[in-house]
PDB file of N, CA, C and O in Angstrom:
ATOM      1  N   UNK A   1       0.843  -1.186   0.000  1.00  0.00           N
ATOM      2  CA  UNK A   1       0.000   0.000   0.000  1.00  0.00           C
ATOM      3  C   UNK A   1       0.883   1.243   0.000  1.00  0.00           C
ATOM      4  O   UNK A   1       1.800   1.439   0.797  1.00  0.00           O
ATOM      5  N   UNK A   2       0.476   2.124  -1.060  1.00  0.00           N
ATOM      6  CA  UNK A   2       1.314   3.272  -0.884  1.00  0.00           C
ATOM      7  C   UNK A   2       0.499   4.506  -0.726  1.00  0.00           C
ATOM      8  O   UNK A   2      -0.268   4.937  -1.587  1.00  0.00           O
ATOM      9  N   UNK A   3       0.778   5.185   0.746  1.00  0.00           N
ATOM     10  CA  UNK A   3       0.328   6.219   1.027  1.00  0.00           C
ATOM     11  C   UNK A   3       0.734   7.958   0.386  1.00  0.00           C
ATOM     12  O   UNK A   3       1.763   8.355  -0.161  1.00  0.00           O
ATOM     13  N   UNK A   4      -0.480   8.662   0.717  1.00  0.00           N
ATOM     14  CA  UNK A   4      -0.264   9.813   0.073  1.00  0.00           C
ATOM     15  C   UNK A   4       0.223  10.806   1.003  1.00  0.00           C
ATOM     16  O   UNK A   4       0.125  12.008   0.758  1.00  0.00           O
ATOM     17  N   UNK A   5       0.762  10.337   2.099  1.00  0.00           N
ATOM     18  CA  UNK A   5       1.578  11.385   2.798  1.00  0.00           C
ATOM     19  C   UNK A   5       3.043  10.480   3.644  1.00  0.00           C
ATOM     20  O   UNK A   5       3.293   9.284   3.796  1.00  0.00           O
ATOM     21  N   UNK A   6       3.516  11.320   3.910  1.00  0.00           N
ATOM     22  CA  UNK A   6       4.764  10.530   4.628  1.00  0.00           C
ATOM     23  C   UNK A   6       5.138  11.947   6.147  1.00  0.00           C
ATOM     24  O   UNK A   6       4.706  13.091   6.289  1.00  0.00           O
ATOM     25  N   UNK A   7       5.973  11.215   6.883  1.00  0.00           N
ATOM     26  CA  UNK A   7       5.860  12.262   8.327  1.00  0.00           C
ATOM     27  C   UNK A   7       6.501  13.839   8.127  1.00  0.00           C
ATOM     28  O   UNK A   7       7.531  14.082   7.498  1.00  0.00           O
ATOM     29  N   UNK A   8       5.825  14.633   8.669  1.00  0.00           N
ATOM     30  CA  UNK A   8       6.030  16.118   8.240  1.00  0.00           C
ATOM     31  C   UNK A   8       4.376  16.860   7.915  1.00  0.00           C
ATOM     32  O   UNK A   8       3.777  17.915   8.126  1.00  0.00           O
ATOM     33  N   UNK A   9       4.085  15.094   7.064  1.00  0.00           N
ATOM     34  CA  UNK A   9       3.143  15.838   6.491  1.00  0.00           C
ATOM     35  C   UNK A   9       1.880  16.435   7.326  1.00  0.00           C
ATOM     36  O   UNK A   9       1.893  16.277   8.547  1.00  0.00           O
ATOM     37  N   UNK A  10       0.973  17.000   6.821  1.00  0.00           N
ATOM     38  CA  UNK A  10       0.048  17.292   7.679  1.00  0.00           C
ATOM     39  C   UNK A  10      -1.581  17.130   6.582  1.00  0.00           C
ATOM     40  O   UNK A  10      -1.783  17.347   5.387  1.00  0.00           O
ATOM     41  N   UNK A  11      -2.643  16.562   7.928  1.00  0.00           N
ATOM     42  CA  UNK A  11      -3.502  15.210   7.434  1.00  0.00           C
ATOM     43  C   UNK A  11      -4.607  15.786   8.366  1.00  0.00           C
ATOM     44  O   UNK A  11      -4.627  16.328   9.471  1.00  0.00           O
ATOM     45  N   UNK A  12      -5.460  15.447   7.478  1.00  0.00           N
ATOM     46  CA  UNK A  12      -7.353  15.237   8.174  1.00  0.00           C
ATOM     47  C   UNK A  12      -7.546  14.066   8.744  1.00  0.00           C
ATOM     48  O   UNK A  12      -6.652  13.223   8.665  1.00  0.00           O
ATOM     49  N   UNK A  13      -8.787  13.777   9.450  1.00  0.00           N
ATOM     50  CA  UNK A  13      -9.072  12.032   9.318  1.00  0.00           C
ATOM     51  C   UNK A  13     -10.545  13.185   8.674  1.00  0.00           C
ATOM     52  O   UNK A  13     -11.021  14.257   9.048  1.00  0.00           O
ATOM     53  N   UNK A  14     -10.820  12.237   7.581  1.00  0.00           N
ATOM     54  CA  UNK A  14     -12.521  12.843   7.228  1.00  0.00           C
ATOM     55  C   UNK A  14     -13.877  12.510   7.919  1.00  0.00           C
ATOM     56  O   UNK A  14     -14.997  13.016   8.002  1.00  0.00           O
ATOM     57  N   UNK A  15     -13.108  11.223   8.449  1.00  0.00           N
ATOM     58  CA  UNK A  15     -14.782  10.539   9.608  1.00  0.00           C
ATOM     59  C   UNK A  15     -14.527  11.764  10.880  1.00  0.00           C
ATOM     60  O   UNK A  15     -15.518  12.111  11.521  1.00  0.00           O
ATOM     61  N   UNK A  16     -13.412  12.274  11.143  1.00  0.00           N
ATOM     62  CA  UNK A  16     -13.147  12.603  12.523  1.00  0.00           C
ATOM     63  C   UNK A  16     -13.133  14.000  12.399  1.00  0.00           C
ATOM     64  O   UNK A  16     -12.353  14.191  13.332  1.00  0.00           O
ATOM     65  N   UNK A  17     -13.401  15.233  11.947  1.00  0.00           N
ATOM     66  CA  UNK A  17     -13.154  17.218  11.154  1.00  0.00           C
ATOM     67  C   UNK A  17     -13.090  17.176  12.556  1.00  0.00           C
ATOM     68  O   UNK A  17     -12.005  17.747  12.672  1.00  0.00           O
ATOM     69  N   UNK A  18     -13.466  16.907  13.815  1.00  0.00           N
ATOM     70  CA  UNK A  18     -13.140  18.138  14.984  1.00  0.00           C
ATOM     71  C   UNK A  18     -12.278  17.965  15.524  1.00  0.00           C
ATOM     72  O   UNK A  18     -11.904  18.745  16.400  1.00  0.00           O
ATOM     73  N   UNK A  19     -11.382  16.444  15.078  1.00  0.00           N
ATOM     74  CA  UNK A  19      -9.622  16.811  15.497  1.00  0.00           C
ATOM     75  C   UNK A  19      -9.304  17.269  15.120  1.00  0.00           C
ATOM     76  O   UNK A  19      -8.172  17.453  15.568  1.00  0.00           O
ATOM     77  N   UNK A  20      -9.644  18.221  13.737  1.00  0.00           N
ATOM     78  CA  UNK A  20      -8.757  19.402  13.482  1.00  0.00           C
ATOM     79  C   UNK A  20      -7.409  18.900  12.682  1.00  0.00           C
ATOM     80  O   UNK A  20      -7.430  17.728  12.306  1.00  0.00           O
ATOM     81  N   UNK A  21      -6.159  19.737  12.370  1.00  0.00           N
ATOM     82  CA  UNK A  21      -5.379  19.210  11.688  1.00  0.00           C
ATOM     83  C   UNK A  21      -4.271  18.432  12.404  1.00  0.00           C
ATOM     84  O   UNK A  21      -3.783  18.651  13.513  1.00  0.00           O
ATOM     85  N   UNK A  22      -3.884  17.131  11.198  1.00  0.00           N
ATOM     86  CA  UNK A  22      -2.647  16.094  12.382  1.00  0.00           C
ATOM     87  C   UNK A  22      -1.737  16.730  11.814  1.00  0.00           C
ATOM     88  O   UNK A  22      -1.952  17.486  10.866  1.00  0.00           O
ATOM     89  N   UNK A  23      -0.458  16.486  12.374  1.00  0.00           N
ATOM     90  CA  UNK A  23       0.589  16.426  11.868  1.00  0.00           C
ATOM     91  C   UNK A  23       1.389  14.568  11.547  1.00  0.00           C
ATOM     92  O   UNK A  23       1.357  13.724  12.442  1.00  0.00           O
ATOM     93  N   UNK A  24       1.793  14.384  10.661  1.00  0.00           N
ATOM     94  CA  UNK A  24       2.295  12.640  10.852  1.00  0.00           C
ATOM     95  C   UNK A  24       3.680  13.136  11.265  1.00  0.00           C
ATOM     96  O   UNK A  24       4.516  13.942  10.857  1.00  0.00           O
ATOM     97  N   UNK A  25       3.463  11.940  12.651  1.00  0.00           N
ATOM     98  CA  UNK A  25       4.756  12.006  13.576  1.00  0.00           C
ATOM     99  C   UNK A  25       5.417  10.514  12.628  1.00  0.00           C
ATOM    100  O   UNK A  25       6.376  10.666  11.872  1.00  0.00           O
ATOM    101  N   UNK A  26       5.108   9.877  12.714  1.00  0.00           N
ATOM    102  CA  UNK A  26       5.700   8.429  11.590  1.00  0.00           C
ATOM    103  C   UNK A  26       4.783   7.021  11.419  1.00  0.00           C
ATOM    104  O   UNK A  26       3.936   6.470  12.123  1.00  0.00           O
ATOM    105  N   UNK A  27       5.396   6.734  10.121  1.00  0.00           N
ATOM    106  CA  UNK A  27       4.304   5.518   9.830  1.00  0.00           C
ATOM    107  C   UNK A  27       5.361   4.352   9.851  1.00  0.00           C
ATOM    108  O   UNK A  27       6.439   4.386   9.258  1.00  0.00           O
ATOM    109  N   UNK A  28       4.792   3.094  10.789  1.00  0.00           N
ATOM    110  CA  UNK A  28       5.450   1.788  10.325  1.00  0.00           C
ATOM    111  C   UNK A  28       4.568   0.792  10.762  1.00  0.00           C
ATOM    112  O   UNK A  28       3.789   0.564  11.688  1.00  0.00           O
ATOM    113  N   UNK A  29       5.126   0.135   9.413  1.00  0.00           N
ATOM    114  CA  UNK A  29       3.703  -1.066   8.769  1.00  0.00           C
ATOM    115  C   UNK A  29       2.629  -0.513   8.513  1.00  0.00           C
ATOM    116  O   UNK A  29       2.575   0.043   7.416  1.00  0.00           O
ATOM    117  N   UNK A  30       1.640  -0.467   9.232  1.00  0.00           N
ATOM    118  CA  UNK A  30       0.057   0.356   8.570  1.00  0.00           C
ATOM    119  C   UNK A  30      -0.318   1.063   9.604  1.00  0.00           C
ATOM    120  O   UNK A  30      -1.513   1.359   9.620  1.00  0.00           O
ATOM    121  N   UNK A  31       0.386   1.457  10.549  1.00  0.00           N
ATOM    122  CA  UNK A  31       0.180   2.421  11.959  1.00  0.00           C
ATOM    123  C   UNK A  31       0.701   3.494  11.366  1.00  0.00           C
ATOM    124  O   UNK A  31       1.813   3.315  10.868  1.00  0.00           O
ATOM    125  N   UNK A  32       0.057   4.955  11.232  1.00  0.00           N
ATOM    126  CA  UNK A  32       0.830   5.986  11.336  1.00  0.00           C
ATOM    127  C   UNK A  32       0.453   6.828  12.929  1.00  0.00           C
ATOM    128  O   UNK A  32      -0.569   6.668  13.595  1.00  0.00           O
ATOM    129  N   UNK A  33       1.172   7.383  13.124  1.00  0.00           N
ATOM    130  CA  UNK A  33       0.894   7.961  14.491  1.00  0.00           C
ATOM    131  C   UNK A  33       0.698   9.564  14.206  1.00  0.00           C
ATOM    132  O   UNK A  33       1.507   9.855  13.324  1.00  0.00           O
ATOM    133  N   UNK A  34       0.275  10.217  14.428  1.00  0.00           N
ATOM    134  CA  UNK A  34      -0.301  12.137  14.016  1.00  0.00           C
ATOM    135  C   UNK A  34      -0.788  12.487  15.360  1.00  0.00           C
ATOM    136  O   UNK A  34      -1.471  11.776  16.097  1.00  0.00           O
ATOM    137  N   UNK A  35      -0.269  13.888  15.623  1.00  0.00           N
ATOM    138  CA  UNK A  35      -0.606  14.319  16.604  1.00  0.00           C
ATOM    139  C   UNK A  35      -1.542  15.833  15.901  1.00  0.00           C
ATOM    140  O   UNK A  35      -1.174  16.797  15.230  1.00  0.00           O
ATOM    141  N   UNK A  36      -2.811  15.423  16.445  1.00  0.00           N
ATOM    142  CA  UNK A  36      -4.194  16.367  16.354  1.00  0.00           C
ATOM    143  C   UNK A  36      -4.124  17.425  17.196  1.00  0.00           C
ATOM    144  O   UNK A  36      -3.824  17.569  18.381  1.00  0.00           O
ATOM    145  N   UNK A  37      -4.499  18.195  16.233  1.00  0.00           N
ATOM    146  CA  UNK A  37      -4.427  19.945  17.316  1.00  0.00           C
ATOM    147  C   UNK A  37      -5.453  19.699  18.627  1.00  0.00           C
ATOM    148  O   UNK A  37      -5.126  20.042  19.763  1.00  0.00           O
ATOM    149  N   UNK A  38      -6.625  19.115  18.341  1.00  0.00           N
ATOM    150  CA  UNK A  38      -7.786  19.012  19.034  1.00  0.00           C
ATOM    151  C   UNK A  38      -7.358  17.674  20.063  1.00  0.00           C
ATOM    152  O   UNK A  38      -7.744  17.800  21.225  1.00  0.00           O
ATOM    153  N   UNK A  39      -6.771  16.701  19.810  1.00  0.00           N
ATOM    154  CA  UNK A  39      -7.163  15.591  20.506  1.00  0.00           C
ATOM    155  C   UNK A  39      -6.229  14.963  20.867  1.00  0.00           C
ATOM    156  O   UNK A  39      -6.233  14.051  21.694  1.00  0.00           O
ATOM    157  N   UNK A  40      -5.042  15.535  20.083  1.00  0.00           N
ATOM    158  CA  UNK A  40      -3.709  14.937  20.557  1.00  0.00           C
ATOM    159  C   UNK A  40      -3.049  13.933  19.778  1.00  0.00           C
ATOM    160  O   UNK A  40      -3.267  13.891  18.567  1.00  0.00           O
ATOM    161  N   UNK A  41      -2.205  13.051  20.368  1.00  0.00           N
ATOM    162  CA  UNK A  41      -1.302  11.908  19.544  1.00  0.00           C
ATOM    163  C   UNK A  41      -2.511  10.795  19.536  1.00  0.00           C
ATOM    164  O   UNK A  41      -3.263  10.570  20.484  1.00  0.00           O
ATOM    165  N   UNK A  42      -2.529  10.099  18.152  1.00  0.00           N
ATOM    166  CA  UNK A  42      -3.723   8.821  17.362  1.00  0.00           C
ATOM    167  C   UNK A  42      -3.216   7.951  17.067  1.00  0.00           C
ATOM    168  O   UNK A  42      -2.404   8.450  16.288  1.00  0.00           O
ATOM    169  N   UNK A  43      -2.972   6.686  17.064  1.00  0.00           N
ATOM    170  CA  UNK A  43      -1.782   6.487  16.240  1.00  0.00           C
ATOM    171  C   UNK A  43      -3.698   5.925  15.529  1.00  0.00           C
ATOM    172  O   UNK A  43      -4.764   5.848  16.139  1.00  0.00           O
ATOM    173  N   UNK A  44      -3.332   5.631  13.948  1.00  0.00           N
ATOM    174  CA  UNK A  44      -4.301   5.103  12.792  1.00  0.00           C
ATOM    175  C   UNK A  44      -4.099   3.816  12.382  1.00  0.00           C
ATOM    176  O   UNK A  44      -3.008   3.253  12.459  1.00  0.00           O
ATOM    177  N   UNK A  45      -5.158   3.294  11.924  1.00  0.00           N
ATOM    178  CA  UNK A  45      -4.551   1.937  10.781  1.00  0.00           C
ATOM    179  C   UNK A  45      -5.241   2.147   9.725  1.00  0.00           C
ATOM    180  O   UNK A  45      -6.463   2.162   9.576  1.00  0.00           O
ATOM    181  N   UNK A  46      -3.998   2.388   8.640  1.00  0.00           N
ATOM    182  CA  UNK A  46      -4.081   3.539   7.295  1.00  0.00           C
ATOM    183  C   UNK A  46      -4.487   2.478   6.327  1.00  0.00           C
ATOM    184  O   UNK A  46      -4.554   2.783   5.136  1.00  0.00           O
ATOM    185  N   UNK A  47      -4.835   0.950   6.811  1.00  0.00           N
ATOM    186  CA  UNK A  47      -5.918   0.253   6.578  1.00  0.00           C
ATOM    187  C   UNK A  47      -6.796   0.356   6.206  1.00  0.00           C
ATOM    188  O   UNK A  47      -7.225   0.066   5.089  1.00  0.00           O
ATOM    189  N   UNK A  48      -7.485   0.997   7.450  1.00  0.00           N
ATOM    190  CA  UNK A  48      -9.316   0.970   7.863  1.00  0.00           C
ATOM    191  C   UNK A  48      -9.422   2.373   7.156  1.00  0.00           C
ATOM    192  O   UNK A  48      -9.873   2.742   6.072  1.00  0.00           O
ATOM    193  N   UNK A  49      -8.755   3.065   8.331  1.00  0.00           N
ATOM    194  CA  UNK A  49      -9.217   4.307   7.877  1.00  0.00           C
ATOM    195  C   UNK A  49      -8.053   5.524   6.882  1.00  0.00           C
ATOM    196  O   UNK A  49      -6.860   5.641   7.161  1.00  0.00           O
ATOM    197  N   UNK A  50      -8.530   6.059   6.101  1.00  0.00           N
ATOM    198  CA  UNK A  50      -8.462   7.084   4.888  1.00  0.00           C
ATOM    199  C   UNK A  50      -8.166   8.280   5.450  1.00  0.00           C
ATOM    200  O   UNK A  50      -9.065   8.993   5.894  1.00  0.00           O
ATOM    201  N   UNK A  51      -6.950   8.614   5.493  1.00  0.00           N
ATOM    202  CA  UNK A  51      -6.454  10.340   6.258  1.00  0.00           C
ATOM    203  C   UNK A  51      -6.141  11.078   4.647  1.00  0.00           C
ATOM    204  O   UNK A  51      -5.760  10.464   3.651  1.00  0.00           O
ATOM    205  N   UNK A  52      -6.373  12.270   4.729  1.00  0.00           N
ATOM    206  CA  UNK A  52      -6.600  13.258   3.776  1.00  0.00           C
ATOM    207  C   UNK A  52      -5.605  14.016   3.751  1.00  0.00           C
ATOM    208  O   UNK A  52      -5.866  14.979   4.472  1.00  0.00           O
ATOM    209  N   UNK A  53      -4.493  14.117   3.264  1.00  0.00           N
ATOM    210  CA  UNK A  53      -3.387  15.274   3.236  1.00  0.00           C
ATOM    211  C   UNK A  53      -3.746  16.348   3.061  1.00  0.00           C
ATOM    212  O   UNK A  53      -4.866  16.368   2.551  1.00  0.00           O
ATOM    213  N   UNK A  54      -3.296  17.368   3.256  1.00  0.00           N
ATOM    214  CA  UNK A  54      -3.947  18.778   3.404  1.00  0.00           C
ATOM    215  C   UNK A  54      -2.510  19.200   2.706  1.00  0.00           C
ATOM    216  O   UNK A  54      -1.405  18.821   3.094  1.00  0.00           O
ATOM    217  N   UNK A  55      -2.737  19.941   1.753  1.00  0.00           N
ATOM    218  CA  UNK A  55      -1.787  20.703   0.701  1.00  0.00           C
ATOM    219  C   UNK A  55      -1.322  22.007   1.309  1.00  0.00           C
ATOM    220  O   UNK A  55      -1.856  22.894   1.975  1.00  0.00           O
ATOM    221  N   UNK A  56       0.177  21.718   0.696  1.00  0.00           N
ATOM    222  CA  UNK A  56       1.150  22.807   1.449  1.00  0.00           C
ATOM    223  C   UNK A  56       1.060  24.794   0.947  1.00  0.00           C
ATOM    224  O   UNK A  56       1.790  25.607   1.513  1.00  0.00           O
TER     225      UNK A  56
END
C-alpha cells in the first residue's frame, strides 16, 4: 500500500473534522501515528481508515 503522505506531512481524518489538523509524527507497517491539534497523539490503521493530506 502506498500512502499519500509521509511524516512532516500534515492530514485530516474525514470521519473525525473536529480533530482538526494532524501532523504525521511516523508511519510503520500500517500504523501511522499524528498528533491532532484538538485531541492529541492517534496512532491510525491507514488500513481501515483514509487520512486526507492537506496541501502545502
Amino acid at each position: 500500500m502506498i500512502l499519500d503522505y509521509e511524516p512532516g506531512d500534515k492530514v485530516t481524518n474525514p470521519s473525525k473534522k473536529n480533530w482538526g489538523i494532524g501532523h504525521v509524527q511516523s508511519i510503520i507497517n500500517n500504523k501511522a501515528t499524528i498528533n491532532f491539534e484538538n485531541v492529541g497523539k492517534k496512532v491510525i490503521n491507514t488500513k481501515i481508515i483514509k487520512l486526507e493530506k492537506i496541501s502545502r
